[in-house]
C-alpha positions in Angstrom: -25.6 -2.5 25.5 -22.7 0.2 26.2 -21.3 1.4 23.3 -18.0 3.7 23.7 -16.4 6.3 21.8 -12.8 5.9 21.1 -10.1 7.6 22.9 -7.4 8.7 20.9 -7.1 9.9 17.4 -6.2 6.6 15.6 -9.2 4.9 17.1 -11.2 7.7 15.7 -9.6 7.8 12.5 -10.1 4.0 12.3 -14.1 4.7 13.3 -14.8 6.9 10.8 -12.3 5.5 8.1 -15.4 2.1 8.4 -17.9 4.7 8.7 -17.0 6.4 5.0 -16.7 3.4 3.8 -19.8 1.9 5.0 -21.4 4.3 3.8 -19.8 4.9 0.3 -21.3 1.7 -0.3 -24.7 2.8 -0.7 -24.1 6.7 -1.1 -22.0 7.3 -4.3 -21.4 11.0 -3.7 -19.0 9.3 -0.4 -17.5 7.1 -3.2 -16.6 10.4 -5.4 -14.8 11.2 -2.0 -12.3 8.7 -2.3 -9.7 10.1 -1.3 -10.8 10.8 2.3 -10.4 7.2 2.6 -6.9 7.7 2.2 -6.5 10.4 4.4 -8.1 8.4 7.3 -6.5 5.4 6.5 -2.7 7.0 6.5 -3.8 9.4 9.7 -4.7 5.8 11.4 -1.5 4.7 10.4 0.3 7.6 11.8 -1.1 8.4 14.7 -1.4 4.6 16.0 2.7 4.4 15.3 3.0 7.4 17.4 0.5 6.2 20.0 -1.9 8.8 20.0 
């Protein structure tokens, strides 16, 4: 099994944007952090429109 890291910034907002989440599931002090959800979620937005 061959796992790859992304290669642009979208793809690696979009991994850890699943990873905070994943993981604010059974951690609450990631939950308190909600807002970093945000942030990834809108710089995967962004940055996948551009391209990058």
């Amino acid at each position: 099994m061959n796992i790859s890291l992304p290669k642009t910034i979208s793809g690696w907002c979009m991994w850890l944007f699943f990873l905070w989440v994943g993981l604010s599931a059974f951690v609450p002090f990631f939950a308190g952090l909600a807002i970093v959800s945000g942030i990834l979620a809108l710089g995967y937005a962004v940055f996948s429109f551009l391209g990058m």
